[in-house]
C-alpha positions as CSV (number, residue, x, y, z in Angstrom):
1,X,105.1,105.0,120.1
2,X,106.9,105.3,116.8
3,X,106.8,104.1,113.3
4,X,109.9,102.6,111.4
5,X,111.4,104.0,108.3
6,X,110.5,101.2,106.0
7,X,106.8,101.3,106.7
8,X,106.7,105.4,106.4
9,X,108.6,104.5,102.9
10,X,105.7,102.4,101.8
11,X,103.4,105.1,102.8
12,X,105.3,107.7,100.7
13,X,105.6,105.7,97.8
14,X,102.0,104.6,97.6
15,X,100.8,108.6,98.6
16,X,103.3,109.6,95.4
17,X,100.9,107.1,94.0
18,X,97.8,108.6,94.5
19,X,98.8,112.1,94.2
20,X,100.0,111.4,91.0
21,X,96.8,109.6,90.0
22,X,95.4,112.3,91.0
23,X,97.7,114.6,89.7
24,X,96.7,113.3,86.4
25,X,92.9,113.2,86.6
26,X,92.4,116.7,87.7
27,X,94.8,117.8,84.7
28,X,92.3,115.9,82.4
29,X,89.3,117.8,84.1
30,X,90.7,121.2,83.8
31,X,91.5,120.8,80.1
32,X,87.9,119.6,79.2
33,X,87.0,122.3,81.3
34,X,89.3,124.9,79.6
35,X,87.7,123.5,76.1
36,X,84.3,123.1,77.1
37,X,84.5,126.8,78.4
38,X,86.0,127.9,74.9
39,X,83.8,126.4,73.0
40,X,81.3,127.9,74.6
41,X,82.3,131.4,74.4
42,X,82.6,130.8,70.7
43,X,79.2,129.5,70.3
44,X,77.7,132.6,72.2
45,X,79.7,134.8,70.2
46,X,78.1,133.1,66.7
47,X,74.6,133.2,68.4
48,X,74.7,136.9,69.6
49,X,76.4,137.8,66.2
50,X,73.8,135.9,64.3
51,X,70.7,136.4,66.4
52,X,68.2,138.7,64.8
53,X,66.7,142.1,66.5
54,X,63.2,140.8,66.0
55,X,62.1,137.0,66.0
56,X,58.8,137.9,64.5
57,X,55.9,135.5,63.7
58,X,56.5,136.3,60.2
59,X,60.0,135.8,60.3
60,X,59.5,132.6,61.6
61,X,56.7,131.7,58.4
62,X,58.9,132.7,56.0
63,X,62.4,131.1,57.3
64,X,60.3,127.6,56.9
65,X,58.9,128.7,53.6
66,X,63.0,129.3,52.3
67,X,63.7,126.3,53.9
68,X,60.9,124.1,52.0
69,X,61.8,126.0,49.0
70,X,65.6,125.0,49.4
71,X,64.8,121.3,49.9
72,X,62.7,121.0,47.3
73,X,65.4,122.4,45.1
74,X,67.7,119.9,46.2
75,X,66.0,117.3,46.2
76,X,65.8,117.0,42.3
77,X,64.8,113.5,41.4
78,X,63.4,113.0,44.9
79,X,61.2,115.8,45.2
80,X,58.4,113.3,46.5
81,X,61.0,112.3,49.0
82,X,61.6,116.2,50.3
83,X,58.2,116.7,52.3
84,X,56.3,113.8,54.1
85,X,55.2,112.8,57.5
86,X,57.6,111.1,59.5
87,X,56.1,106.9,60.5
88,X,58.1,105.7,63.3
89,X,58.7,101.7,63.3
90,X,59.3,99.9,66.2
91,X,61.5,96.6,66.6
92,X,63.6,94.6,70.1
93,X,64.6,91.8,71.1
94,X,65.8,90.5,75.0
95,X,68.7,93.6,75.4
96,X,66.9,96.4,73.4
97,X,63.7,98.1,71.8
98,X,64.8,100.4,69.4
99,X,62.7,103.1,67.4
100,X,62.9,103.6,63.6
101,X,61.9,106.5,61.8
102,X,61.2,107.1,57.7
103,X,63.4,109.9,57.9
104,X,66.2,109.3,56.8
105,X,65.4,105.8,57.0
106,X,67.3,105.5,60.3
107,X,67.6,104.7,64.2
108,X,65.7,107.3,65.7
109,X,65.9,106.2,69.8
110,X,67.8,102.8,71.6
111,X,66.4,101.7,74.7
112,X,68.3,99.5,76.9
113,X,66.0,97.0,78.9
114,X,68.4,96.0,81.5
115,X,69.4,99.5,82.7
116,X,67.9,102.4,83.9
117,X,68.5,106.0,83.0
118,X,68.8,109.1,85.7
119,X,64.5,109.3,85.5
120,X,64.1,105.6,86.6
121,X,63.0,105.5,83.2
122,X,64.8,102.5,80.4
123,X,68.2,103.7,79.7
124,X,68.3,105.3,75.9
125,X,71.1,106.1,74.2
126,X,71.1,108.3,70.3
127,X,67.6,109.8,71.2
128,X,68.6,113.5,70.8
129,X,68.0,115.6,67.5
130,X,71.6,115.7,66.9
131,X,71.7,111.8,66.7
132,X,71.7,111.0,62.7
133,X,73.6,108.7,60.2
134,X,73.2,110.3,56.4
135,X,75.2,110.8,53.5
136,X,74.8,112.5,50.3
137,X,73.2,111.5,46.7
138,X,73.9,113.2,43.6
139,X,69.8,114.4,42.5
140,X,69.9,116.2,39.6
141,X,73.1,117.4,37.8
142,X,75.0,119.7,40.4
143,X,72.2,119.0,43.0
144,X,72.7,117.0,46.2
145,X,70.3,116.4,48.9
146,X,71.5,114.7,52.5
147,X,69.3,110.8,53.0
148,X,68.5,112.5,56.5
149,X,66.5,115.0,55.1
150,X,64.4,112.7,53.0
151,X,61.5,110.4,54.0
152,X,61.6,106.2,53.1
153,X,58.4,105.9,52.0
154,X,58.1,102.4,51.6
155,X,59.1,100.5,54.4
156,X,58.6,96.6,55.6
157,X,59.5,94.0,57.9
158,X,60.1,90.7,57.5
159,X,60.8,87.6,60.1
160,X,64.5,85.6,59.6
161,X,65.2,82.1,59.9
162,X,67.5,82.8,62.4
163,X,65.3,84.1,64.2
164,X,66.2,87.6,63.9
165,X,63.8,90.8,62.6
166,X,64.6,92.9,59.6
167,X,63.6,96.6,58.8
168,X,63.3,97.9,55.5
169,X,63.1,101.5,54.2
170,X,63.3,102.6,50.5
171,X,63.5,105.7,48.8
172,X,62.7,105.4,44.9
173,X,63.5,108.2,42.4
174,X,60.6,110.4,40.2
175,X,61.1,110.1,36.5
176,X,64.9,113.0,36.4
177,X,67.1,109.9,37.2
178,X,65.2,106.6,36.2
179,X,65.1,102.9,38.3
180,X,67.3,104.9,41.0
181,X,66.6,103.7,44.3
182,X,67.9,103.1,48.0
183,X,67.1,101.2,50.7
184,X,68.0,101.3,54.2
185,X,68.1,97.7,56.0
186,X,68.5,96.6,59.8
187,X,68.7,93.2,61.4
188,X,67.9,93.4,65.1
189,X,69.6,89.7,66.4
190,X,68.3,87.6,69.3
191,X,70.3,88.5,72.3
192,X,72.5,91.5,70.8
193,X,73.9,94.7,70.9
194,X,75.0,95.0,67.9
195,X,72.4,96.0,64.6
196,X,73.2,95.3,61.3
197,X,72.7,97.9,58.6
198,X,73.0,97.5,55.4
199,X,72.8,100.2,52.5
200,X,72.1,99.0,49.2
201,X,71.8,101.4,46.0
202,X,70.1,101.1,42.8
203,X,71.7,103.1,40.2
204,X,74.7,103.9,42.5
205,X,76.7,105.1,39.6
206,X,74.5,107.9,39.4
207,X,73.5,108.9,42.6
208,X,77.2,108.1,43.9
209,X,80.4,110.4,42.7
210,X,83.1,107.5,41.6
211,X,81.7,105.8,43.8
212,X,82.3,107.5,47.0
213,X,79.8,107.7,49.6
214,X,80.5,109.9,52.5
215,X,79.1,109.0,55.6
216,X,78.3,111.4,58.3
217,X,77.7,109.9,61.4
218,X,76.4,112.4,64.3
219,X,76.1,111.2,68.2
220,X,75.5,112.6,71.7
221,X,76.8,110.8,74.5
222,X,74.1,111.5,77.0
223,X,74.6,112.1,80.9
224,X,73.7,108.8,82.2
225,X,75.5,108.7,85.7
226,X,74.4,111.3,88.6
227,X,78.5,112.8,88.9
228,X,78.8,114.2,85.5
229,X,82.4,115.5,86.1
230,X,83.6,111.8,86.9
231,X,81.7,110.8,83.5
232,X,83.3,113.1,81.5
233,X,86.6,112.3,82.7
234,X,85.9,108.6,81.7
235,X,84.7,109.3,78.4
236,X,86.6,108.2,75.2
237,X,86.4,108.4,71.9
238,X,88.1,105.1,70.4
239,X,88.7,103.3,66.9
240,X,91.0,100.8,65.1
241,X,93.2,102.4,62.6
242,X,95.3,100.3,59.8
243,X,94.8,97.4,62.5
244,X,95.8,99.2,65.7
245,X,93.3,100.4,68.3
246,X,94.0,103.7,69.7
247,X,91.9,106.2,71.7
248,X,91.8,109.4,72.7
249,X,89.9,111.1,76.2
250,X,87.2,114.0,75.1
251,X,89.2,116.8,77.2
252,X,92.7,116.3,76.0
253,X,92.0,116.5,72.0
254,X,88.7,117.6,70.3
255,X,89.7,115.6,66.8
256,X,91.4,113.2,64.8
257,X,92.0,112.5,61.1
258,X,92.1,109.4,59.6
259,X,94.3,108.7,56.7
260,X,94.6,104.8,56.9
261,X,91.7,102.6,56.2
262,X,89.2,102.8,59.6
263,X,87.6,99.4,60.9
264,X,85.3,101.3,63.6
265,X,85.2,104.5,65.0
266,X,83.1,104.7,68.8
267,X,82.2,106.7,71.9
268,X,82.8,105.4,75.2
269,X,81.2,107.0,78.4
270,X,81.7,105.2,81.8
271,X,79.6,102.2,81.5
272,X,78.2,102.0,77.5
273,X,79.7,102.5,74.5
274,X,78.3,103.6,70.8
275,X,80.0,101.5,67.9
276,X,79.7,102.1,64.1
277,X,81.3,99.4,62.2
278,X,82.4,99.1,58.3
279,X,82.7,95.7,57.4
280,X,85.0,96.6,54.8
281,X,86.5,99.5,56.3
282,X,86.2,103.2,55.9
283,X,88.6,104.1,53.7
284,X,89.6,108.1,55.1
285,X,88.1,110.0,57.4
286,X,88.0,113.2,60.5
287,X,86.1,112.4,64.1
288,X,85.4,116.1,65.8
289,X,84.0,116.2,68.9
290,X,82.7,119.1,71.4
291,X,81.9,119.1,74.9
292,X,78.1,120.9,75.7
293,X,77.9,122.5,78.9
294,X,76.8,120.5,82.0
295,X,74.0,122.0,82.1
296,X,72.7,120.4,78.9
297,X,73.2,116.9,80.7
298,X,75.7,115.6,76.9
299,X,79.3,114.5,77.6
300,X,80.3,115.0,74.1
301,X,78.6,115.3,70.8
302,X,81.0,113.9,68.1
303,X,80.6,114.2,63.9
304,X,82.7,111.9,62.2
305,X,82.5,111.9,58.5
306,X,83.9,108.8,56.7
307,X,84.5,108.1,53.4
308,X,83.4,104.5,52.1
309,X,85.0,103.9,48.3
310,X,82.2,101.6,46.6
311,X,82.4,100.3,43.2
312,X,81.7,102.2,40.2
313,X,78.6,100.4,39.2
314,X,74.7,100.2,38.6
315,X,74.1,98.3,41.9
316,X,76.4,99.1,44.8
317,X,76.2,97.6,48.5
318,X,77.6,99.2,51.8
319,X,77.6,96.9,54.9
320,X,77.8,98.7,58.3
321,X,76.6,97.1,61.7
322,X,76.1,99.8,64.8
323,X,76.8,98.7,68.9
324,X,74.2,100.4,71.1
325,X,75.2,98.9,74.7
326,X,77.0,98.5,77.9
327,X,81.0,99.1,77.9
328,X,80.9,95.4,79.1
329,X,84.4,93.7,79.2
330,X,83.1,89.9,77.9
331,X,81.0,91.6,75.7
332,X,82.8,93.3,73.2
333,X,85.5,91.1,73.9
334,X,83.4,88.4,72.2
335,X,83.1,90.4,69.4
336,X,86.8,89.9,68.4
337,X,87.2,93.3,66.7
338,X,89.0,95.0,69.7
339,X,86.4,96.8,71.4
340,X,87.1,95.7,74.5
341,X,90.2,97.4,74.3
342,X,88.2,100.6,75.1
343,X,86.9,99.6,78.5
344,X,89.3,101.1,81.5
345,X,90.8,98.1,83.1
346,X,94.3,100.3,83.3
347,X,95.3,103.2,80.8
348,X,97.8,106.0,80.4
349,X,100.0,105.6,83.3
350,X,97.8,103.1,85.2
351,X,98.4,100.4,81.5
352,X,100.7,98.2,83.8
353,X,97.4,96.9,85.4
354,X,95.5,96.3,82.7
355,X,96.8,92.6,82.5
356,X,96.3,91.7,86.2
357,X,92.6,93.3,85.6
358,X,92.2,91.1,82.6
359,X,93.9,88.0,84.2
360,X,93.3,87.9,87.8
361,X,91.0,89.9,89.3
362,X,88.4,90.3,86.3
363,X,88.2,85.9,86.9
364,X,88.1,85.9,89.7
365,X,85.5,88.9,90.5
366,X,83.2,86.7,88.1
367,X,83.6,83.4,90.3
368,X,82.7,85.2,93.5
369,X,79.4,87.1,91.8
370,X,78.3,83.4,91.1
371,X,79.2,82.5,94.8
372,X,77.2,85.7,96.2
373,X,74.0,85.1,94.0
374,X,72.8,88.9,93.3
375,X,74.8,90.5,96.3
376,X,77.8,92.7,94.6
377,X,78.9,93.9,97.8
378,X,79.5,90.1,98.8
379,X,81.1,89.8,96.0
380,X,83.6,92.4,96.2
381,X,84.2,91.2,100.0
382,X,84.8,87.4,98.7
383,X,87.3,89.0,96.5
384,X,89.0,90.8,99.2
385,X,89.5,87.9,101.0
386,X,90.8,85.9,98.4
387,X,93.2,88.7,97.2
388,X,94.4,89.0,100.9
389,X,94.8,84.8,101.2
390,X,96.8,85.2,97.6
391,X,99.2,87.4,99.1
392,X,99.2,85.9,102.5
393,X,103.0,85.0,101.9
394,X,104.1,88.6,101.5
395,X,102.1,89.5,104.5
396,X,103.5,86.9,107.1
397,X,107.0,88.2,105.4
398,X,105.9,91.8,106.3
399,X,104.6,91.0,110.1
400,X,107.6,88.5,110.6
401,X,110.2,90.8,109.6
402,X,108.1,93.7,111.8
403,X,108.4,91.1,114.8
404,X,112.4,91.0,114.1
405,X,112.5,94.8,114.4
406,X,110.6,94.9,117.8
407,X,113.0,92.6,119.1
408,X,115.9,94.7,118.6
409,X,114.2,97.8,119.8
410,X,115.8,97.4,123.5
411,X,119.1,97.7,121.8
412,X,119.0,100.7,119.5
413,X,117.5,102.6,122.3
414,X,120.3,101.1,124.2
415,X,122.6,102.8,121.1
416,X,120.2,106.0,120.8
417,X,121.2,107.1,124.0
418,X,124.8,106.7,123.6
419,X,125.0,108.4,120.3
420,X,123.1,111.3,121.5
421,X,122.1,113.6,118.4
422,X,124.9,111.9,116.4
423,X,122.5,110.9,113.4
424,X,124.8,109.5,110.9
425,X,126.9,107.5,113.5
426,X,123.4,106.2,114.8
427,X,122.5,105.3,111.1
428,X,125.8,103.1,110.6
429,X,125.6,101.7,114.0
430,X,122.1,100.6,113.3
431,X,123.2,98.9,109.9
432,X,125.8,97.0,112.0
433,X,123.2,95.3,114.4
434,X,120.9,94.3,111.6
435,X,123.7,92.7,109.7
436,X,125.0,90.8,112.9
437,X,121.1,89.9,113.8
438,X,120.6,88.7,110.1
439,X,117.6,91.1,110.3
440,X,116.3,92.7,106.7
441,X,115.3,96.2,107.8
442,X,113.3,96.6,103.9
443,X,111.7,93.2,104.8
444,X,108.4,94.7,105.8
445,X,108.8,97.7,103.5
446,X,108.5,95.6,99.9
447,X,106.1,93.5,100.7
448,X,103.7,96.6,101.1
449,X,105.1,97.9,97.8
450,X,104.1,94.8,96.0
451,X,100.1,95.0,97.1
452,X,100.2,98.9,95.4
453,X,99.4,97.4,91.9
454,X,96.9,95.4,93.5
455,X,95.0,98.9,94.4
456,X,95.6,100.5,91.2
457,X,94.2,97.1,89.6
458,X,91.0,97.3,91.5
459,X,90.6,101.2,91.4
460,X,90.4,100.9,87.2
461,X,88.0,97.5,87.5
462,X,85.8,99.1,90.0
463,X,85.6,102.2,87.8
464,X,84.4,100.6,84.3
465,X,82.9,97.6,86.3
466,X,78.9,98.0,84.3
467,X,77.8,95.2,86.9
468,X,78.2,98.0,89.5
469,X,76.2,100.2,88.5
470,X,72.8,100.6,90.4
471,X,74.0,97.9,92.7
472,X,73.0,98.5,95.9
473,X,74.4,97.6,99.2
474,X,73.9,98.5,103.0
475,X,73.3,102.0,103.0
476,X,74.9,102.8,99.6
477,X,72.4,102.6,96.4
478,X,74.7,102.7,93.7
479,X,78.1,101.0,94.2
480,X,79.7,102.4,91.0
481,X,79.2,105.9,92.7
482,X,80.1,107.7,95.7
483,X,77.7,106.8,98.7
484,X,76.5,110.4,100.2
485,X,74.2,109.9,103.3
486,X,75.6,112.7,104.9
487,X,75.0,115.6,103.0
488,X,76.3,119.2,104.5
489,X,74.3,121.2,102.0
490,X,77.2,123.2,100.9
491,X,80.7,122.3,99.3
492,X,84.1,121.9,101.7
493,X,87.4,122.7,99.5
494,X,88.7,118.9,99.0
495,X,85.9,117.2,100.4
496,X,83.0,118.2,98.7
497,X,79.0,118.6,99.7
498,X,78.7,115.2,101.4
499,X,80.5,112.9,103.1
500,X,80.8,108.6,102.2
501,X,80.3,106.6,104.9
502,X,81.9,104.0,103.4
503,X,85.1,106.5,102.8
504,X,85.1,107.3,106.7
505,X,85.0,103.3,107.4
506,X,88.3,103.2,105.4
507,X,90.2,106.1,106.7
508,X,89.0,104.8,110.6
509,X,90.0,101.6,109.4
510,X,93.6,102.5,108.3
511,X,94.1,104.9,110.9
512,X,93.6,101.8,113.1
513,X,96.1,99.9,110.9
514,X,98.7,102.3,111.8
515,X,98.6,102.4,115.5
516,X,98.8,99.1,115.7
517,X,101.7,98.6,113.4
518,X,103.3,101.6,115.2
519,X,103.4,99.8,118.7
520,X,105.6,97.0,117.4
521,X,108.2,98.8,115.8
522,X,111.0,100.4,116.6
523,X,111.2,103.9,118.2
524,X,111.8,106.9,115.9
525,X,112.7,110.7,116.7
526,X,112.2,111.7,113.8
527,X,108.7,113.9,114.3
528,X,108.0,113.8,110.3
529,X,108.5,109.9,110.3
530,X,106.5,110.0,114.4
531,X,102.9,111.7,113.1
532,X,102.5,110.2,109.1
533,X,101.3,107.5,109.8
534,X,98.1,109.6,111.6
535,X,98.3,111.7,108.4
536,X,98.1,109.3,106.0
537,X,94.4,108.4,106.5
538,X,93.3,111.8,106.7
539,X,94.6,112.0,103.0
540,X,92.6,109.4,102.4
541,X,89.3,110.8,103.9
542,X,89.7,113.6,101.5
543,X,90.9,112.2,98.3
544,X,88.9,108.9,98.3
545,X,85.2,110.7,99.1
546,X,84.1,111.0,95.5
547,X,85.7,107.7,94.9
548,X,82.8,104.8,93.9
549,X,81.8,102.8,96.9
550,X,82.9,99.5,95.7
551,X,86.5,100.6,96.1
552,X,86.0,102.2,99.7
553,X,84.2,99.3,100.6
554,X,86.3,97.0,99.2
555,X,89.4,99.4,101.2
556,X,87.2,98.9,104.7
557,X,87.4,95.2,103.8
558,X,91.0,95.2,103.6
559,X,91.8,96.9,106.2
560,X,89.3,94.6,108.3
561,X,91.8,91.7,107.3
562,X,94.6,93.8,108.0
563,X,94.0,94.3,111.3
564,X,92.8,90.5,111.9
565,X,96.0,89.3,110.2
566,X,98.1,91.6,112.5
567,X,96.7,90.1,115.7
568,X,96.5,86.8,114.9
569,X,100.1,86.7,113.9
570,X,101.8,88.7,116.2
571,X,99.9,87.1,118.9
572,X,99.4,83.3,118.1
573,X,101.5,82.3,114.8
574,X,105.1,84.3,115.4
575,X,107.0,82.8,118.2
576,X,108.8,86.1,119.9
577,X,110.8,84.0,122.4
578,X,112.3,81.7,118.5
579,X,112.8,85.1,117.3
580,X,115.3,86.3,119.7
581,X,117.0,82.7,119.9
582,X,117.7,82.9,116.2
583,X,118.7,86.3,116.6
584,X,121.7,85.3,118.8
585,X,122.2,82.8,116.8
586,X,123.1,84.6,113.9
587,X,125.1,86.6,115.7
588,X,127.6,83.9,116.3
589,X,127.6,83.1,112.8
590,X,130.3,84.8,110.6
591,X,129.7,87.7,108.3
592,X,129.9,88.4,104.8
593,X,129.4,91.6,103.3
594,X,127.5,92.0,100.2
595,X,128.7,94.7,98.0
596,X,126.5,97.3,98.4
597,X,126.7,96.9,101.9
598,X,130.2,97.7,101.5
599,X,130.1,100.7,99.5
600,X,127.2,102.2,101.7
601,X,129.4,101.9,104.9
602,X,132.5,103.5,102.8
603,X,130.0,106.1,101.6
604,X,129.2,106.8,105.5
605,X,132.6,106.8,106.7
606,X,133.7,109.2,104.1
607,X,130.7,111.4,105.2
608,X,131.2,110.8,108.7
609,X,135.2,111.9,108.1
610,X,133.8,114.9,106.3
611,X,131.6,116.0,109.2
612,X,134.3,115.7,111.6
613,X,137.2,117.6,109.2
614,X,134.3,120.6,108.7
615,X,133.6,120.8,112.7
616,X,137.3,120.6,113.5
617,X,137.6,123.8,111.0
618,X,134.8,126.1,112.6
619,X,137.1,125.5,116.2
């Protein structure tokens, strides 16, 4: 048994595919890796340099004493404001509980009520001590002091009509700057993400520079997925600049300056997304980020500090609004402030996808999870299906043109053995009988081309997918990961420490796929062209094992249909006995050349004249 050219082309084309995919990813990974190690070394270095030879008791008494001291001293006006107890306020609605606290007057911890975290526990997001808005306040003449290092004393709640809670805190000045005063307010929506925050000031002329406040915001993506490689890698820092969106992925740049005015500025991980929003626009700005070690479970900590240019005037207002939730396509997208644009349905070299994703199968993914009631894997097998019956066309064009090729393979064994080794006569000999049979010898080659997009298009859905994640299905428990219920307690080059089931289904699967394809095409000495179709799917065993479950499973699927297709067709649909008639039929038919079919045969008859001139010169 043998395999035809055109098929072995598909297969090259679409393993060019993946190796560059690939390709890609792993350069991604090694350069966060390559920062993340960097950064590390120079953080040790500062630590050893800094560390002191004793860390005494006393030491440690009178670092906090200096420190209280130096608050104090900055505090100026607010000196009332510098020490205090910290009074936590708490405040949710359907999607979200979040924690207040007086210091600083801020979000202190967001818990998301619909999704768990790694510890079973609600999923939080901006709960570490690096998590902080603030900005600074002019306290005395040439004294500033940062709002996070101050405590709201005064704080209240009050009910909307709307139906939506607000939360007050308010700092007021000591007798050095007179009637100066801030407050800090959130409104927590029915239903939303997204918190409003508004900053208003009270002698803003005084506690303000010309009016410009400088907002710091500081946030820790948190590990919430169990691969934290695969995380990282789909982690972005995103924002719309002067109207455009742009983003950037944490390992290929670790900042960016803003010197056009800044609608939003946000961190993406895989399935949830941190937004801080100026309603009227930061002005200027620089987002840093850094990437911890994995083995302090944070993707990226990022400091951006904006600039927001208020009016010069006794009372001054600053209206933010802050998105703690899921990376959810129809979500942000409802929005209308480009958020969605973050959310990976097809970027850098994958972008040409991103409109089927959005138009085709993102639709009709939705219609199927409403036919499959909570089953996702369902789902993604309805969608299969359809996807298969939407390209039935191509794939009748593929089998039928596969059927045309069987038929002739009497003959060019009949013209293999008369040409011998002769490769290039065999090669124009075998162009002849496909023009005089009217057979397409690319016919089953493009129509395999033309489902790769269709691959690429699911591999980006099923990787920023949220509804996937903690799904579970058969013997896998979280479709948006890797399904491991073979574990070999130790890590193969390529492979990995386990082995997906669901990964073995789709490389048995395909392997299957290409048997049977190989027994109804022509023959093929080639011995490269003989044995890739067996290789093919042990590329995939090894290269799709840490892929998420949905898309093996969704690959098993496929190839299911595949192989269904194949017999039904070949056996019961495709009359063998027509073929052949029509064959002959053409055949009696005159010919026309196209042009390149011209050129192609002078091209071998010079090359074939060449070959003879250079063996009639060795004699």
């Amino acid at each position: 048994m043998k395999f035809d050219r055109n098929t072995v082309i598909g297969f090259v084309v679409l393993a060019a595919l993946f190796f560059g995919y690939f390709y890609y990813t792993n350069q991604e990974q090694t350069a966060y890796r390559k920062q993340k190690a960097k950064e590390q070394l120079v953080a040790d270095s500062i630590r050893n340099a800094n560390k002191p030879p004793v860390d005494t008791l006393a030491q440690k008494i009178d670092s906090a004493r200096a420190d209280t001291i130096r608050k104090l001293a900055n505090a100026g006006g607010f000196k009332d404001a510098a020490n205090g107890s910290e009074q936590l306020v708490y405040a949710e609605n359907e999607l979200m509980r979040i924690t207040f606290t007086s210091k600083g007057g801020q979000v202190k911890k967001v818990e998301l009520k619909g999704f768990k975290g790694l510890d079973s526990n609600l999923l939080r997001l901006a709960a570490s001590d690096f998590d902080k808005i603030s900005y600074p306040i002019n306290t005395a003449a040439n004294q500033s002091a940062q709002t996070a290092d101050l405590y709201f004393s005064k704080i209240d709640s009050t009910k909307n009509a709307d139906g939506s809670k607000s939360i007050l805190f308010t700092l007021n000045s000591s007798d050095s700057i007179a009637s100066s005063a801030i407050t800090h307010k959130f409104t927590i929506k029915p239903n939303e993400y997204m918190v409003d925050f508004n900053v208003e000031l009270i002698g803003a002329d005084k506690l303000l520079t010309q009016g410009n406040m400088n907002l710091s915001w500081q946030y820790a993506a948190a590990q919430q997925e169990s691969d934290i490689d695969f995380e990282k890698q789909n982690t972005q820092v995103g924002y719309v600049e002067d109207g455009s969106f742009d983003y950037h992925t944490i390992g290929r740049k670790s900042s960016k300056d803003f010197d056009e005015p800044v609608n939003w500025i946000g961190v993406r991980q895989r399935f949830f997304f941190t937004i801080l929003l100026a309603k009227n626009n930061f002005s200027s700005g620089k987002m840093e980020w850094t990437m911890p070690p994995d083995s302090a479970k944070t993707l990226v900590r990022s400091t951006a500090n904006m600039k927001v240019q208020l009016p010069v005037a006794t009372t001054s207002k600053a209206d933010f609004s802050i998105y703690y939730g899921p990376s959810d396509y129809h979500i942000l997208k409802r929005y209308g402030l480009k958020f969605e644009k973050l959310v990976n349905l097809g970027q850098g070299m994958y972008a040409f996808v991103r409109p089927l994703n959005k138009f085709v199968i993102l639709p009709i993914f939705d219609f199927m999870r409403s036919l499959s009631g909570s089953s996702l894997g369902l789902a993604i097998a309805l969608l299969t299906l359809f996807i298969r019956l939407l390209i039935s066309p191509l794939t009748y064009s593929s089998y039928l043109s596969g059927a045309k090729m069987k038929a002739l393979r009497p003959e060019i064994a009949k013209l293999r053995e008369k040409l011998g080794g002769d490769q290039q006569a065999m090669s124009m000999e075998q162009m002849k009988l496909f023009r005089e049979a009217g057979v397409n010898p690319l016919g089953g080659c493009i129509p395999a081309l033309l489902q790769i997009p269709i691959f690429f298009a699911l591999f980006s859905f099923f990787n920023s997918e949220v509804s996937l994640r903690g799904a579970e299905f058969l013997w896998a428990n979280d479709l948006a990961a890797y399904d491991d219920p073979i574990k070999f307690g130790f890590n193969i080059p390529l492979l990995g420490s386990h082995l997906s089931l669901f990964n073995v289904t789709a490389a048995a699967t395909s392997f299957l796929i290409s048997w049977y394809s190989m027994s109804m095409t022509p023959d093929q000495s080639n011995p490269v062209m003989k044995y890739l179709p067996y290789i093919f799917p042990v590329f995939l065993l090894f290269f799709f094992n840490k892929l998420p479950s949905a898309l093996t499973w969704y690959y098993t699927v496929s190839n299911v249909v595949t192989l269904a297709l194949q017999f039904v067709i070949q056996n019961y649909i495709i009359d063998h006995d027509k073929i052949l008639a029509k064959i002959e039929e053409n055949r009696k038919k005159p010919k026309t050349k196209s042009k390149w079919q011209e050129r192609m045969e002078q091209m071998q008859e010079q090359q074939k004249r060449m070959k003879e001139m250079q063996q009639k010169n060795k004699r």
